[in-house]
TIVO-2410 file (N, C-alpha, C; in nm, 3 decimals):
# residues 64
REC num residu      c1      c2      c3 atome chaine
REC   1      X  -2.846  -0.995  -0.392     N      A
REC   1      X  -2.914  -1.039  -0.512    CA      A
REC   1      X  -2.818  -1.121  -0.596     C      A
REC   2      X  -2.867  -1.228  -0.653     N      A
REC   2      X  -2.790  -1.341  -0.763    CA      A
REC   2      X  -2.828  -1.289  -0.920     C      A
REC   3      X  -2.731  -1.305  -0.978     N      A
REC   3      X  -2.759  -1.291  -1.143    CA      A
REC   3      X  -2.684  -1.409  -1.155     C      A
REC   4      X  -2.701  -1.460  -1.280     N      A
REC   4      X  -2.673  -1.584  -1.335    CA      A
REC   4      X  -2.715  -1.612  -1.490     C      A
REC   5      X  -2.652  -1.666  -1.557     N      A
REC   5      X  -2.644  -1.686  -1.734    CA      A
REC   5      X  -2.688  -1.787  -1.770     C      A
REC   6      X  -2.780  -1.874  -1.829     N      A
REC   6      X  -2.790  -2.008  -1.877    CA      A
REC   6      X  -2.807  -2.040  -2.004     C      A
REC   7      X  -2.738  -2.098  -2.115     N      A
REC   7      X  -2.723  -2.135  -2.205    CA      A
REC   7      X  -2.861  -2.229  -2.217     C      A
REC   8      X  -2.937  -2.219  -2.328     N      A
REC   8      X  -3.067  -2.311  -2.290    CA      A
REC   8      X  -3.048  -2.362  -2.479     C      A
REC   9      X  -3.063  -2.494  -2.486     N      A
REC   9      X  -3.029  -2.587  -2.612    CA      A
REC   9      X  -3.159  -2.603  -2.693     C      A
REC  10      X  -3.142  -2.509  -2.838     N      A
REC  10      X  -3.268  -2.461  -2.922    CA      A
REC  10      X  -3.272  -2.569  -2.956     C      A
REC  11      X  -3.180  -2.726  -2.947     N      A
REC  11      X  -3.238  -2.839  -3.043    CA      A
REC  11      X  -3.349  -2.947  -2.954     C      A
REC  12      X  -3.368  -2.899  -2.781     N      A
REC  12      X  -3.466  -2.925  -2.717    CA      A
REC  12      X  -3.590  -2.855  -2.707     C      A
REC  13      X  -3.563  -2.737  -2.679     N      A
REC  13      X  -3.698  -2.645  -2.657    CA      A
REC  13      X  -3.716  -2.521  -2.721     C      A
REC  14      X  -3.833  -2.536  -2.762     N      A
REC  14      X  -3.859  -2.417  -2.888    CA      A
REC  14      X  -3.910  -2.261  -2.820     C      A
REC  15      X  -3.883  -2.188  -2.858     N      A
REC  15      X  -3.851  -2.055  -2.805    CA      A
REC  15      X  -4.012  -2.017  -2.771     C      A
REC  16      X  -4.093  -2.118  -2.827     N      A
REC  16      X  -4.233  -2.042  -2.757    CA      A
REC  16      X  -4.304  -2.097  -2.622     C      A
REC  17      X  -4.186  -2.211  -2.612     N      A
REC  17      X  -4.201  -2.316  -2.435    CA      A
REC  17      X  -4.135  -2.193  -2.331     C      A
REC  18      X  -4.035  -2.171  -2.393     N      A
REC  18      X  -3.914  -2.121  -2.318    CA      A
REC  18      X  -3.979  -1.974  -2.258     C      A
REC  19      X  -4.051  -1.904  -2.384     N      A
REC  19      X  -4.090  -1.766  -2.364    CA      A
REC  19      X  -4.224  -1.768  -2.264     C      A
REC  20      X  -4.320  -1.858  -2.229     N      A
REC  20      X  -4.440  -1.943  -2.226    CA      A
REC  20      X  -4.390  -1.952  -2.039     C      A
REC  21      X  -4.264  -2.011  -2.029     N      A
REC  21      X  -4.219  -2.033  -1.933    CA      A
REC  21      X  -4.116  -1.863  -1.843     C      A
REC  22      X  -4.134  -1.823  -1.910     N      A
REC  22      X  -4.081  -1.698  -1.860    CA      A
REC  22      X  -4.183  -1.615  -1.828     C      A
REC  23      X  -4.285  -1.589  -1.868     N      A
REC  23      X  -4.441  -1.529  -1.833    CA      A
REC  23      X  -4.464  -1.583  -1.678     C      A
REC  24      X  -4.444  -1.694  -1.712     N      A
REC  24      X  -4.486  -1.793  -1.574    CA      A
REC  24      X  -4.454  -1.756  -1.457     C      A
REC  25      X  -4.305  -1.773  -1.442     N      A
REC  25      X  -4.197  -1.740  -1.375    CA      A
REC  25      X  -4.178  -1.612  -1.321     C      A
REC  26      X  -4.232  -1.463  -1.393     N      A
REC  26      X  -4.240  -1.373  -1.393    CA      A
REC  26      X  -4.227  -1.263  -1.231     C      A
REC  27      X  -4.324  -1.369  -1.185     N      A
REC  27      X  -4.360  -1.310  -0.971    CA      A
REC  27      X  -4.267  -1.372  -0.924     C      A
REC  28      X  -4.183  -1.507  -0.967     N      A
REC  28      X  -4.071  -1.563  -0.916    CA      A
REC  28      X  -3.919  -1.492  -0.876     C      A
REC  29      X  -3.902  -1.427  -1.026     N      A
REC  29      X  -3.760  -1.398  -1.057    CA      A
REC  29      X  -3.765  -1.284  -1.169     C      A
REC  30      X  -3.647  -1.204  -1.160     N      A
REC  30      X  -3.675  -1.123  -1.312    CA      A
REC  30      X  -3.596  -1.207  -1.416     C      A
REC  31      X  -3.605  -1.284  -1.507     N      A
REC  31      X  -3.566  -1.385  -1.596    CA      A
REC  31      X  -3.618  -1.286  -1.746     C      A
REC  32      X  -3.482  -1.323  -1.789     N      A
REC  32      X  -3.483  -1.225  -1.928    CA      A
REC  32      X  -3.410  -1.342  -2.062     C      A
REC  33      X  -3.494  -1.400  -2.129     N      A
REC  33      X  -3.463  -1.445  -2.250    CA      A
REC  33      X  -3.403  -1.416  -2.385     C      A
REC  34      X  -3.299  -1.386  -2.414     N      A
REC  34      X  -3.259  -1.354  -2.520    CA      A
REC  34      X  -3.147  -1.412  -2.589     C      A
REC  35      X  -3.133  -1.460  -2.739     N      A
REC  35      X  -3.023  -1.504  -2.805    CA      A
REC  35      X  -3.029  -1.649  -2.741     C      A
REC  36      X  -3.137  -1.718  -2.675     N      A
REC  36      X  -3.078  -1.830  -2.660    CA      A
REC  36      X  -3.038  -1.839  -2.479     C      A
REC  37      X  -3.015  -1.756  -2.419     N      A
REC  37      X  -2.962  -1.755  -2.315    CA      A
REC  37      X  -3.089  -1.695  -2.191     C      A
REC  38      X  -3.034  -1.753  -2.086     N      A
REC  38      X  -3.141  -1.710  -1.941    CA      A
REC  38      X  -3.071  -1.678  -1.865     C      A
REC  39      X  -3.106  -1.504  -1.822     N      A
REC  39      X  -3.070  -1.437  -1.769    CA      A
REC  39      X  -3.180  -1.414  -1.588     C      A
REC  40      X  -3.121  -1.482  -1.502     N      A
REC  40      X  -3.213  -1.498  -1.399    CA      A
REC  40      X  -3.137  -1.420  -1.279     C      A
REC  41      X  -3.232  -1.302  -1.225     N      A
REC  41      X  -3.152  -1.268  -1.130    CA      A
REC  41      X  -3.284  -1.268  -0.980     C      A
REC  42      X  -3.251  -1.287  -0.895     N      A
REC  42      X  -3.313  -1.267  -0.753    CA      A
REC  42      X  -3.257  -1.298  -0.652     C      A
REC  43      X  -3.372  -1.290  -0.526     N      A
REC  43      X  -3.306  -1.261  -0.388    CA      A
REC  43      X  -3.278  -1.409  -0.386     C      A
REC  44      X  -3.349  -1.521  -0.420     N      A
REC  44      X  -3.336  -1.672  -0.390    CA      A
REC  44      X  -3.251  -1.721  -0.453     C      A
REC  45      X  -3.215  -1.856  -0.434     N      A
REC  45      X  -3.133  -1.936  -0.544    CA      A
REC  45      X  -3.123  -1.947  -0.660     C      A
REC  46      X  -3.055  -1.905  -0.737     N      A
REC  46      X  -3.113  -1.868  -0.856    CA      A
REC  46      X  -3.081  -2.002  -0.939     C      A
REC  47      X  -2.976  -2.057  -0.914     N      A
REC  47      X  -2.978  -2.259  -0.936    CA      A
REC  47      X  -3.105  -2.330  -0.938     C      A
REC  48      X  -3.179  -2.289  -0.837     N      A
REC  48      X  -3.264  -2.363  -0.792    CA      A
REC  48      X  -3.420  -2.307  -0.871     C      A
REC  49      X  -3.376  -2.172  -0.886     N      A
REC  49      X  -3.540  -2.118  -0.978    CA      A
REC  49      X  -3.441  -2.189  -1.151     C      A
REC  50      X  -3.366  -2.176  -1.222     N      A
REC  50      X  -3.300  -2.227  -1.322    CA      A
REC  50      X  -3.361  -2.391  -1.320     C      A
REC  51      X  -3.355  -2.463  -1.238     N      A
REC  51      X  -3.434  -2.651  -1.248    CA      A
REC  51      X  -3.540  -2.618  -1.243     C      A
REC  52      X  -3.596  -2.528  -1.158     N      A
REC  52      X  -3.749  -2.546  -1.169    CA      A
REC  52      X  -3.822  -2.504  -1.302     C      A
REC  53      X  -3.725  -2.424  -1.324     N      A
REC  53      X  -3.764  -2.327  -1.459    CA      A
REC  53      X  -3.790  -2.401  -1.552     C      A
REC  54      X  -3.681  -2.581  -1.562     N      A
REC  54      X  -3.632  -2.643  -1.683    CA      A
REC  54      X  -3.775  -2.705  -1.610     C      A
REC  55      X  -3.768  -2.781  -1.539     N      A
REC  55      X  -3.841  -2.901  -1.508    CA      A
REC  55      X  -4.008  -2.824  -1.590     C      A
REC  56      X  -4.014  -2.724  -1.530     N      A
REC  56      X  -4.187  -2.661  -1.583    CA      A
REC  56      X  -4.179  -2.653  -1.726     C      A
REC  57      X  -4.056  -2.658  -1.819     N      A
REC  57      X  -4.042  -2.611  -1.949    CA      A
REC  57      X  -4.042  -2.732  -2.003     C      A
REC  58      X  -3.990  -2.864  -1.926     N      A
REC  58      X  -4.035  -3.003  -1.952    CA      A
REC  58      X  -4.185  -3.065  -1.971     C      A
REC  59      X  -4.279  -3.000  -1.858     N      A
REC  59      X  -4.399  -3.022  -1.806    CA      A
REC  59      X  -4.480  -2.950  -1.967     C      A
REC  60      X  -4.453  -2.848  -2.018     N      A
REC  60      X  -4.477  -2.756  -2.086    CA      A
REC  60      X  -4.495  -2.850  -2.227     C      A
REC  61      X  -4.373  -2.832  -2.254     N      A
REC  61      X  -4.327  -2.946  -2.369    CA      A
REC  61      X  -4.432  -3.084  -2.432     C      A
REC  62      X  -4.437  -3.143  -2.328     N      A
REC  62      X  -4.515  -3.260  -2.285    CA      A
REC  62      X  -4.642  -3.269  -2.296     C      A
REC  63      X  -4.707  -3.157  -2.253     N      A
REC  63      X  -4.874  -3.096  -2.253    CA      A
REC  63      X  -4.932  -3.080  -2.474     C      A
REC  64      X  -4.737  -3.004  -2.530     N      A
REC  64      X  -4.803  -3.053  -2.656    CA      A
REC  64      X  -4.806  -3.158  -2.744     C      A
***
């Protein structure tokens, strides 16, 4: 299993994309939001669920 930390930048995405996007994600990965930071751990890449994560939080963004 991978754990991994990601610093995610409050002056891009507002904590209700981010949280919005963690619901999502949910059957993916166990991803835990707090203080600003993404806490992603699973059996897969966890790099690779982290872009997808951003890219959908982009997609997200965009929709408002």
């Amino acid at each position: 299993m991978q754990k991994k930390s990601f610093k995610i930048d409050n002056n891009i995405y507002s904590e209700d994309i981010i949280s919005q996007a963690v619901l999502d994600f949910s059957e993916i990965a166990n991803i835990i939001f707090s203080d600003w930071f993404l806490n992603i751990e699973s059996d897969w890449d966890v790099d690779e669920i982290f872009n997808e994560f951003m890219n959908y939080s982009i997609a997200l963004h965009n929709e408002y």
